[in-house]
Residue frames as qw, qx, qy, qz and C-alpha x, y, z in Angstrom:
[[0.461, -0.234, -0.002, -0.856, 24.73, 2.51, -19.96],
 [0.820, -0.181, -0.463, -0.283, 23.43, -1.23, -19.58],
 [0.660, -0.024, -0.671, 0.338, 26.15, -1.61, -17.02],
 [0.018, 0.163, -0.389, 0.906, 25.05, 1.46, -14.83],
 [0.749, -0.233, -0.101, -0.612, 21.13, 0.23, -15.15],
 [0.828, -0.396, -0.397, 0.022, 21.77, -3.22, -13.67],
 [0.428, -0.261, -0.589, 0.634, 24.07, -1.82, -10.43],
 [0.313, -0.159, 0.182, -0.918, 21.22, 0.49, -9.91],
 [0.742, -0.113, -0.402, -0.524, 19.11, -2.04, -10.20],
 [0.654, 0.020, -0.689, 0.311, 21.19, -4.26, -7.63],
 [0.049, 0.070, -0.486, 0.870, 22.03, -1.73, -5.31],
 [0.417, -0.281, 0.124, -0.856, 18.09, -0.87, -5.08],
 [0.905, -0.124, -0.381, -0.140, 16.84, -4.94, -4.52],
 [0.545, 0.008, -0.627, 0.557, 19.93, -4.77, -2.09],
 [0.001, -0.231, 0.368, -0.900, 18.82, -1.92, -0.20],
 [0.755, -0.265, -0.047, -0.598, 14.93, -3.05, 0.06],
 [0.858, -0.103, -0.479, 0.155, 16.02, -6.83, 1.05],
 [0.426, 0.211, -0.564, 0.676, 17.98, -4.75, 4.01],
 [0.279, -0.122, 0.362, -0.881, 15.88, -2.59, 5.65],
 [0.794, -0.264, -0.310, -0.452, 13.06, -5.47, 5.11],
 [0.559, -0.038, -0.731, 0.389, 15.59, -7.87, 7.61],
 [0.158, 0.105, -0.475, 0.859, 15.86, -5.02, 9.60],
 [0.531, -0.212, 0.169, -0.803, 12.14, -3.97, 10.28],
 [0.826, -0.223, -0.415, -0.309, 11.20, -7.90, 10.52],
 [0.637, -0.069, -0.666, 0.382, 14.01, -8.29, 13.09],
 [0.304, -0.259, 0.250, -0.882, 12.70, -5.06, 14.99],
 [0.637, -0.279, -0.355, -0.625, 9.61, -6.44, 14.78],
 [0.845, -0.100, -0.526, -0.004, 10.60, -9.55, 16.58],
 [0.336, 0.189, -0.524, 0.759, 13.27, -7.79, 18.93],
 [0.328, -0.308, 0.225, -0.864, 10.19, -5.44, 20.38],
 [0.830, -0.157, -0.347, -0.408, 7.67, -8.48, 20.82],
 [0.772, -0.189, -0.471, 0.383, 9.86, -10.19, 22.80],
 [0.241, 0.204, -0.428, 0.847, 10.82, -7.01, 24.74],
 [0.482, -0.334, -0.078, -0.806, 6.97, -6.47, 25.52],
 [0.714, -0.086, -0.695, 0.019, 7.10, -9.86, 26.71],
 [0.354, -0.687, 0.422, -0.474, 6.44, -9.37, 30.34],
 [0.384, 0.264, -0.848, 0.253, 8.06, -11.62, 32.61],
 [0.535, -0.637, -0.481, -0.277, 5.63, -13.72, 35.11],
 [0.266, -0.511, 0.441, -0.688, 5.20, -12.39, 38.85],
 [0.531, -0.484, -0.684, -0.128, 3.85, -14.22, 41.96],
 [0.029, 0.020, -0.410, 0.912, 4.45, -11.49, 43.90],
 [0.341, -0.552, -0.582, -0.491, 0.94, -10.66, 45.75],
 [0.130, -0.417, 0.163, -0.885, -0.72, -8.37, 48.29],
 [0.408, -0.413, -0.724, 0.372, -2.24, -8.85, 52.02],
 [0.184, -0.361, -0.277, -0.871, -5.03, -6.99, 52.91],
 [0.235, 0.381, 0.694, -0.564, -7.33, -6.42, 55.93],
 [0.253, -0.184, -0.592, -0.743, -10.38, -6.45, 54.15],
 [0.242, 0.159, 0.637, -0.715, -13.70, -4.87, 56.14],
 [0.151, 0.127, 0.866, 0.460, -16.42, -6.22, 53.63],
 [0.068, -0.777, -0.624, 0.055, -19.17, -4.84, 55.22],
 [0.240, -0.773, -0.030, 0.586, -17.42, -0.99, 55.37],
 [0.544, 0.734, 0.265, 0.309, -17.99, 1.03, 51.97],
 [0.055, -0.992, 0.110, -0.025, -15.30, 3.38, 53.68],
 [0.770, -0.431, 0.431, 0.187, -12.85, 1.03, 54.12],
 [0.501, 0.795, -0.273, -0.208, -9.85, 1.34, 51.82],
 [0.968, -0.129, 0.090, 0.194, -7.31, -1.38, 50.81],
 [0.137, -0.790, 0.578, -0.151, -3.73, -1.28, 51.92],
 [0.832, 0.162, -0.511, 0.143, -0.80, -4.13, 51.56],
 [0.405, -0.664, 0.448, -0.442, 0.32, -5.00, 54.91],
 [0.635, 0.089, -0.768, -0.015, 1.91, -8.16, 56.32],
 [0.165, -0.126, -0.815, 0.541, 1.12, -7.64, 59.86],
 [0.315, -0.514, -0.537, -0.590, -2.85, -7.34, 60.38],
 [0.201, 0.099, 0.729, -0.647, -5.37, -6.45, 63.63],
 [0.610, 0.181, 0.013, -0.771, -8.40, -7.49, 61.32],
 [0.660, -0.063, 0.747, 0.043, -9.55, -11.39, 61.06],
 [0.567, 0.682, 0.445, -0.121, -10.92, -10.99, 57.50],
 [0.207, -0.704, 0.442, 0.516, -8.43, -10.83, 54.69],
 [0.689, 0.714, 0.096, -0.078, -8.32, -10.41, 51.30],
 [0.498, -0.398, 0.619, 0.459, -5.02, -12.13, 48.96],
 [0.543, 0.832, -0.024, -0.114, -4.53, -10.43, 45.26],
 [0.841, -0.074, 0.267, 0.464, -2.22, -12.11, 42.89],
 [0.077, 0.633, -0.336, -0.693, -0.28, -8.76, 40.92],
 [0.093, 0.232, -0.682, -0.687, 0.18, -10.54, 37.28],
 [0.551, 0.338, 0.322, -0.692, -3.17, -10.87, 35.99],
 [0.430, 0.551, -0.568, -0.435, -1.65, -12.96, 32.96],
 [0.144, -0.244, 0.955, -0.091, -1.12, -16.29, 34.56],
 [0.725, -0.074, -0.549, -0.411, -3.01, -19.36, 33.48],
 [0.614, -0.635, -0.456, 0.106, -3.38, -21.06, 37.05],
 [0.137, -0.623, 0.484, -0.600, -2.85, -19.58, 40.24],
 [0.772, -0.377, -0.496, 0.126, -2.43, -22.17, 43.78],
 [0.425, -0.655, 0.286, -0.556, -2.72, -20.30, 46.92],
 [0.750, -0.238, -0.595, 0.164, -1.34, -22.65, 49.58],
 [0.225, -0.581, 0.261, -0.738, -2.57, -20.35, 52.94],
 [0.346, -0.434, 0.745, -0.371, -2.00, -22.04, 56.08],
 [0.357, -0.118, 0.919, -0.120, -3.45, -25.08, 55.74],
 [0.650, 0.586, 0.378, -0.303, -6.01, -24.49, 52.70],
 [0.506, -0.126, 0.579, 0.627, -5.51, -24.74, 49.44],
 [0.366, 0.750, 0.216, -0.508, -6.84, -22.31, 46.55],
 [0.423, 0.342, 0.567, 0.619, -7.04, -21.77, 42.84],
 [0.123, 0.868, 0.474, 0.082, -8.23, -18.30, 42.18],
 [0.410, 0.609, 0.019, 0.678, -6.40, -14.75, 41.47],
 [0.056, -0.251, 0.586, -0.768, -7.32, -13.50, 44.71],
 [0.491, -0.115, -0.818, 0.276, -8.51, -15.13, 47.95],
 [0.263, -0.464, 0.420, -0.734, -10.45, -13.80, 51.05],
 [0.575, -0.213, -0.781, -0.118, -10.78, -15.52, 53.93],
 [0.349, -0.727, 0.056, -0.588, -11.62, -14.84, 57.62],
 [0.538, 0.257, -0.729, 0.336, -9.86, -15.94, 60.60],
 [0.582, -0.627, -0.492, 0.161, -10.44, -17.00, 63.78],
 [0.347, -0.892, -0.168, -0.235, -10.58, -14.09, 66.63],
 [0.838, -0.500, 0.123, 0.183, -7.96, -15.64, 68.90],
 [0.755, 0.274, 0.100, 0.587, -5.34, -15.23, 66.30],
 [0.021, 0.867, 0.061, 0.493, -5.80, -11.66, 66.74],
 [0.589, -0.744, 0.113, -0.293, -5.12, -12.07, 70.55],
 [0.958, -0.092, 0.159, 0.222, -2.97, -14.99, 70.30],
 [0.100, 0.743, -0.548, -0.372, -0.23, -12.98, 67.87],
 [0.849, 0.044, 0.523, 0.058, -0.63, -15.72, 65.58],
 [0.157, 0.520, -0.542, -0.641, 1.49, -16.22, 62.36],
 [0.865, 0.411, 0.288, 0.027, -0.13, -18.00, 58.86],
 [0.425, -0.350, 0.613, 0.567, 2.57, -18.73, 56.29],
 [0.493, 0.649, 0.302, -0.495, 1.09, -17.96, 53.18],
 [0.218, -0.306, 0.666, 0.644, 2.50, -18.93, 49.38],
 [0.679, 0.572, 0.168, -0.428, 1.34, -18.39, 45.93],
 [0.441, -0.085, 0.785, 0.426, 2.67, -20.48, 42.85],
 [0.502, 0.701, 0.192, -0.469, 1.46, -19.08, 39.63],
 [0.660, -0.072, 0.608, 0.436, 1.87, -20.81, 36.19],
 [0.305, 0.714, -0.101, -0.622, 2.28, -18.79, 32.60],
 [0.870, 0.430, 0.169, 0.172, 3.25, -20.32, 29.07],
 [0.639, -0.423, 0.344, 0.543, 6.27, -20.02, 27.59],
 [0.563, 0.805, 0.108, -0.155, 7.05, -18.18, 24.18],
 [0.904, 0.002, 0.243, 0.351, 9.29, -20.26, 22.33],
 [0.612, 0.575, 0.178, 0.513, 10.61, -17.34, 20.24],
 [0.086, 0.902, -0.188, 0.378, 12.52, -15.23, 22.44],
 [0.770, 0.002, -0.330, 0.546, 15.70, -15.57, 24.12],
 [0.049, -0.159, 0.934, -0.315, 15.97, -15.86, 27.23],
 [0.454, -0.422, -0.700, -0.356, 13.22, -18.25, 27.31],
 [0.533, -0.551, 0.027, -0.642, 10.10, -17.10, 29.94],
 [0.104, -0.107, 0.940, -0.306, 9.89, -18.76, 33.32],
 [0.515, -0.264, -0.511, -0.635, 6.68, -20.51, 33.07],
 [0.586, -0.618, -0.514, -0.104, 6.41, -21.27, 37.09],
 [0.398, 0.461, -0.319, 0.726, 7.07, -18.96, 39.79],
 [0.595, -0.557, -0.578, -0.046, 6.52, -18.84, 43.72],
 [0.073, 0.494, -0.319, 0.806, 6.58, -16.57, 46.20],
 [0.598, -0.481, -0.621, 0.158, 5.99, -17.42, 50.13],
 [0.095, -0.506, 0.207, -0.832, 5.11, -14.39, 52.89],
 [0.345, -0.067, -0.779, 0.519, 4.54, -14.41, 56.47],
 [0.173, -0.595, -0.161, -0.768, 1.66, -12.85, 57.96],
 [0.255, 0.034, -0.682, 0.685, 1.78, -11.52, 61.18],
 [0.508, -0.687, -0.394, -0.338, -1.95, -11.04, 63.29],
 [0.257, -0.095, -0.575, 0.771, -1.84, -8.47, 66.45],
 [0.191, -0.658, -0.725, -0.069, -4.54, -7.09, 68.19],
 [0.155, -0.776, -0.275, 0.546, -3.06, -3.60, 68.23],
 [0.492, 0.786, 0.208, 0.311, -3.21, -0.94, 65.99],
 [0.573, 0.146, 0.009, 0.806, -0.28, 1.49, 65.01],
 [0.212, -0.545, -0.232, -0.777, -3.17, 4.53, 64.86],
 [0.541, -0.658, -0.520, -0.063, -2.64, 5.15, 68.57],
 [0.534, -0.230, -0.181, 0.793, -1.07, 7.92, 70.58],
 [0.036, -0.788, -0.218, 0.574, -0.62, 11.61, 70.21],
 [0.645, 0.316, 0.437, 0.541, -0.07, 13.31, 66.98],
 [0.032, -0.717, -0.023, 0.695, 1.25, 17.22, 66.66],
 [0.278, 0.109, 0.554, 0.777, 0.63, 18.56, 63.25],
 [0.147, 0.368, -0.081, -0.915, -1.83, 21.32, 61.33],
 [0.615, 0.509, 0.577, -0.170, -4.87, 21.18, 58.87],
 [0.490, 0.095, 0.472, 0.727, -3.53, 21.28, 55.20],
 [0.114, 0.797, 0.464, 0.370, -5.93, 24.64, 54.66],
 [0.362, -0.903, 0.194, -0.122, -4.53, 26.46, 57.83],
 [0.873, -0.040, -0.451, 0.184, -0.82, 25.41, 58.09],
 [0.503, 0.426, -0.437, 0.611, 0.37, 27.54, 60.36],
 [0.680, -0.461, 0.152, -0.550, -1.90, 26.52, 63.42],
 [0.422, 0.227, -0.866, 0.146, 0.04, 23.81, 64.88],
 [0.637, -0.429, 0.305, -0.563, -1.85, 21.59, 67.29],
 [0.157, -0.333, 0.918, -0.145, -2.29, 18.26, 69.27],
 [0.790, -0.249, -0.003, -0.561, -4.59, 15.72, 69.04],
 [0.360, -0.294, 0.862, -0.203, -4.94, 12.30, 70.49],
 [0.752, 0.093, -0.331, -0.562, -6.46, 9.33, 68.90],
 [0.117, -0.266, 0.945, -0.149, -6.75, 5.98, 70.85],
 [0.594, 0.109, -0.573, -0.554, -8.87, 3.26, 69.18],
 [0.633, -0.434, -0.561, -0.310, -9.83, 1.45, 72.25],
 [0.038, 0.135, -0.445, 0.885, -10.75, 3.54, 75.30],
 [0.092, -0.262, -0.852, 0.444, -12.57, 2.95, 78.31],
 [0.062, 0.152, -0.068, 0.984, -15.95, 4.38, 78.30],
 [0.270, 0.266, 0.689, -0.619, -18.94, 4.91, 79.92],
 [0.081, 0.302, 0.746, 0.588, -22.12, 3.65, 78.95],
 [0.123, 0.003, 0.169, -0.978, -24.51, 6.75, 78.84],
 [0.161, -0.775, -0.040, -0.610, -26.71, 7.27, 80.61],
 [0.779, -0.615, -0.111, -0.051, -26.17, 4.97, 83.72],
 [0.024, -0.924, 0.360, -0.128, -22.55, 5.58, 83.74],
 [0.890, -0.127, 0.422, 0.114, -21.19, 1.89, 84.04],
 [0.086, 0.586, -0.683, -0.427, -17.79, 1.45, 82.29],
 [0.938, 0.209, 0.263, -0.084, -19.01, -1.53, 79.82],
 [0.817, 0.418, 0.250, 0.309, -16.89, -1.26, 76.53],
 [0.367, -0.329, 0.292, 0.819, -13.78, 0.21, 74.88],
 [0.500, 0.801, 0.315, -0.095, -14.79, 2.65, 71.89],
 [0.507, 0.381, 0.118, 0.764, -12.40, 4.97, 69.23],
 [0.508, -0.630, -0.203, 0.551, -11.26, 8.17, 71.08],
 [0.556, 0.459, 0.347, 0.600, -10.82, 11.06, 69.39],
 [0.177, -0.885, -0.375, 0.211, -10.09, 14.36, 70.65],
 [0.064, -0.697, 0.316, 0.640, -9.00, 18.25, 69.52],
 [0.249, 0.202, 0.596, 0.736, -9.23, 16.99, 65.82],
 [0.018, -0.780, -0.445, -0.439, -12.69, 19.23, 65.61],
 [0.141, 0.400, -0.302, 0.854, -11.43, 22.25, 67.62],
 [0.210, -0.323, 0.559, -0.735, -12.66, 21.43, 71.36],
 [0.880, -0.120, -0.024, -0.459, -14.25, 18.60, 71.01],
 [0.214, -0.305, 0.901, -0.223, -13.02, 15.09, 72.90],
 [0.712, 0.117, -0.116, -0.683, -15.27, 12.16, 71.19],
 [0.511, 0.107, 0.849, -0.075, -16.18, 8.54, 71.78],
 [0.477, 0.291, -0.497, -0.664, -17.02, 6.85, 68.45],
 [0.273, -0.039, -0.957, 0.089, -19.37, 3.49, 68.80],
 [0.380, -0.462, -0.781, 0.178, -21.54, 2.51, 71.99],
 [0.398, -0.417, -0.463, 0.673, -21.15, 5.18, 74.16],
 [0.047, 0.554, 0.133, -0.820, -21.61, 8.18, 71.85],
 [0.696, 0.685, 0.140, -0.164, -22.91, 6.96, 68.50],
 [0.296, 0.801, -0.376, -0.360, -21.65, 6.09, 65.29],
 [0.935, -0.053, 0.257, 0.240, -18.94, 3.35, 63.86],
 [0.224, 0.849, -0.442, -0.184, -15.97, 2.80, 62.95],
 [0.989, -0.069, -0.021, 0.133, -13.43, -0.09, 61.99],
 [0.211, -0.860, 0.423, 0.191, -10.16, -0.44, 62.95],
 [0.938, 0.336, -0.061, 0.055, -7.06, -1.69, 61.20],
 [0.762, -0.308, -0.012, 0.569, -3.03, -2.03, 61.85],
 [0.226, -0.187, 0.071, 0.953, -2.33, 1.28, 59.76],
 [0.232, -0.304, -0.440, -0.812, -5.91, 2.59, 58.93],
 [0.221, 0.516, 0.610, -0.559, -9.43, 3.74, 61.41],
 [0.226, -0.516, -0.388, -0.730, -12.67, 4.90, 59.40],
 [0.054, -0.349, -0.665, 0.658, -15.09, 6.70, 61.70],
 [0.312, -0.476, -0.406, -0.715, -18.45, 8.29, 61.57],
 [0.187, -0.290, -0.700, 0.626, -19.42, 10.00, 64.34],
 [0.124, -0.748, -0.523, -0.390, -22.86, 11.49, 65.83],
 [0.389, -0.796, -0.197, 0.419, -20.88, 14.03, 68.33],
 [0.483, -0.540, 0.272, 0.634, -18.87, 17.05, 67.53],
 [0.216, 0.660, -0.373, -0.615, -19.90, 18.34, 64.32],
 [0.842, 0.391, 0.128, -0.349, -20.35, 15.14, 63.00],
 [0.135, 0.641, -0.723, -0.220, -16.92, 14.06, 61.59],
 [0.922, 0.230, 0.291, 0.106, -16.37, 10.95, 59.52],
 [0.489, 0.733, -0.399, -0.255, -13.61, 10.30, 57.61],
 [0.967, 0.079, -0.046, 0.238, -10.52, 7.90, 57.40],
 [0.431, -0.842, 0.324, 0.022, -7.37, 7.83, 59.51],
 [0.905, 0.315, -0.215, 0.191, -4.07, 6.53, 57.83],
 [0.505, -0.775, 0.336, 0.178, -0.49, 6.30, 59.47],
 [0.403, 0.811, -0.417, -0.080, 2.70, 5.80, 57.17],
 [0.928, -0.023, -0.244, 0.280, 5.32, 3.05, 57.24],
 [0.370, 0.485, -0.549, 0.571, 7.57, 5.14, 58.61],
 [0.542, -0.394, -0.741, 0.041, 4.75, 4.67, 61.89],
 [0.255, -0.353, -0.335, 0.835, 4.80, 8.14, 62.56],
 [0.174, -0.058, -0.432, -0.883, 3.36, 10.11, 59.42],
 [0.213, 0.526, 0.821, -0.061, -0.59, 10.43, 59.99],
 [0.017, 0.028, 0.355, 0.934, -2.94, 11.48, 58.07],
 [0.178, 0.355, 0.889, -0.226, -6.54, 12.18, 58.57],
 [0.162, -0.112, -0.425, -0.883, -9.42, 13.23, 55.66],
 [0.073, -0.282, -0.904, 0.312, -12.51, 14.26, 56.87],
 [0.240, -0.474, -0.432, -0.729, -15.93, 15.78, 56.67],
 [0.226, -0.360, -0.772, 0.473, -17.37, 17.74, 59.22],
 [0.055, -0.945, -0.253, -0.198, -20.76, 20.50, 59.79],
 [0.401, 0.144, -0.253, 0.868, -18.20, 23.24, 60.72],
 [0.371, -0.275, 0.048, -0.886, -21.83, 25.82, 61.37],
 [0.530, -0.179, 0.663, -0.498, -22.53, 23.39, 64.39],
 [0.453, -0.049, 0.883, 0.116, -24.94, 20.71, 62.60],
 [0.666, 0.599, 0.283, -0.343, -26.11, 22.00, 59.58],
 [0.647, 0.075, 0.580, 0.488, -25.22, 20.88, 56.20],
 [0.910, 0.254, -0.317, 0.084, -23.04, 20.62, 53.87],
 [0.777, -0.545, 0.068, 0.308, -20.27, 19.31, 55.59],
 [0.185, 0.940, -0.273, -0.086, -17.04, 20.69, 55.06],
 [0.931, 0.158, -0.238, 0.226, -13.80, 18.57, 54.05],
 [0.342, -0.858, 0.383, -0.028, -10.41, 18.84, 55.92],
 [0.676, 0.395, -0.538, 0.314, -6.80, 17.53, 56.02],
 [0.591, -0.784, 0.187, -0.041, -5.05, 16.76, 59.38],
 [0.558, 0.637, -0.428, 0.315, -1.10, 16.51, 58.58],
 [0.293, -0.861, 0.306, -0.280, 0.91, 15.41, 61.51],
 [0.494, 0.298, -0.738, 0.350, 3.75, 13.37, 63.31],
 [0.671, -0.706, -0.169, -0.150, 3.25, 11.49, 66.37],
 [0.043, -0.721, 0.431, -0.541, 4.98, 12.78, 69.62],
 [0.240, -0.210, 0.882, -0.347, 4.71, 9.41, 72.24]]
C-alpha cells in the first residue's frame, strides 16, 4: 500500500512539473511569435491640405507639389527620412515642392531608415535597423482623362459615355475670351456638359489617380473621381439635386472602363 501511495504521489509531482514546462514554454513560444518584425516600408501621398474632400492614396508617381510621407510600423523608436536633399526625424513628413517639378517630370529619391530594439529572448533575434529607398516620379498629367463607357451602380443596365478631361480650354463668361483651362465634365448628370472652376463656378483639385469637384452647373454635382491601377477602372461617387436645384441631393455611383 505504502508503495502504491508514493508512485501516485510521483507520477502526480511528475505530471504537474510537465505541463508547468509546457505552459511556461508556450508562454514564451507565443511572445516571441507576437513579436512583430520592424518595417520601413512607407507611403507617398499627394496631399491637398486645404481640400476636406480630398482622400489619401499611395502613389509613386504624383501631378500634385504637396506631399505627405507615412512611415507603416508605428513601433519604431527613431525614424530618418532622407528626401531629396533634406533630412527628417518624424513618422510622417509633408512637404511641398516646387511647381516646375511638376512640368519638368522631375524625380526625388526618397529613403526612410527606421530603428526598433531588439528582444534578446527570441530566436531569430529582431532586426533592430531597417531601410527602404523609393523613387518618386512628378508629372503634370493626370491618368483621370479621356472617355469612360460604363452605368450608374442603381441603374445597371443603362450603359453610357461620358468624358472627363481635367484641363480644358474655356471661355471666360461673359466676354467670351479663352483665358484658362478648367475640369470638363460631361453626360455624367444626364445632358449636361460642365466646366468646373473659373468659367462656370465651383472647385476642384486634381491628382495622378483622383479629381474632387463641386460644381455650381448641372444639378450641382460634387463628388470624387478615382481611376484604378489597372488605369482603366473609374469610379465616380457623387451627390447631385436630381429635381433640378432643390434639396436634398441625391447620391450616385458611376462604374466604368475607359474606351481611348
Amino acid at each position: 500500500m505504502t508503495t502504491n501511495r508514493l508512485g501516485l504521489l510521483l507520477f502526480a509531482n511528475f505530471t504537474f512539473v510537465f505541463f508547468s514546462c509546457k505552459k511556461e514554454k508556450n508562454i514564451t513560444e507565443n511572445s516571441c511569435d507576437r513579436a512583430k518584425q520592424l518595417s520601413a516600408e512607407f507611403l507617398v501621398q499627394e496631399n491637398y491640405i486645404t481640400s476636406a474632400a480630398w482622400q489619401l492614396y499611395s502613389t509613386d508617381t504624383v501631378c500634385v507639389p504637396t506631399l505627405r510621407f507615412d512611415a507603416t510600423d508605428s513601433t519604431a523608436s527613431a525614424y530618418n527620412w532622407h528626401i531629396g536633399a533634406g533630412n527628417y526625424s518624424a513618422p510622417s513628413v509633408s512637404l511641398e515642392f516646387p511647381d516646375i517639378f511638376l512640368t519638368e517630370h522631375a524625380t526625388v529619391s526618397v529613403e526612410l531608415e527606421v530603428k526598433g530594439t531588439d528582444n534578446l529572448n527570441c530566436f531569430p533575434r529582431m532586426d533592430t535597423v531597417k531601410r527602404s529607398i523609393k523613387t518618386v516620379y512628378f508629372t503634370d498629367q493626370s491618368l483621370v482623362k479621356g472617355k469612360f463607357q460604363g452605368y450608374l451602380e442603381e441603374n445597371p443596365k443603362t450603359v453610357f459615355t461620358i468624358e472627363v478631361d481635367p484641363a480644358r480650354s474655356c471661355s471666360d463668361i461673359p466676354n467670351g475670351t479663352i483665358t484658362t483651362t478648367d475640369l470638363y465634365i460631361s453626360n455624367l448628370v444626364e445632358g449636361c456638359d460642365f466646366f468646373v472652376g473659373t468659367c462656370s463656378g465651383g472647385k476642384y483639385k486634381v491628382g495622378y489617380r483622383q479629381i474632387t469637384f463641386s460644381s455650381e452647373a448641372c444639378h450641382s454635382p460634387s463628388g470624387i473621381i478615382k481611376i484604378d491601377h489597372d488605369n482603366r477602372s473609374l469610379i465616380i461617387d457623387y451627390l447631385a439635386n436630381d429635381n433640378g436645384y432643390q434639396l436634398p441631393a441625391v447620391s450616385h455611383k458611376f462604374i466604368g472602363k475607359k474606351i481611348n
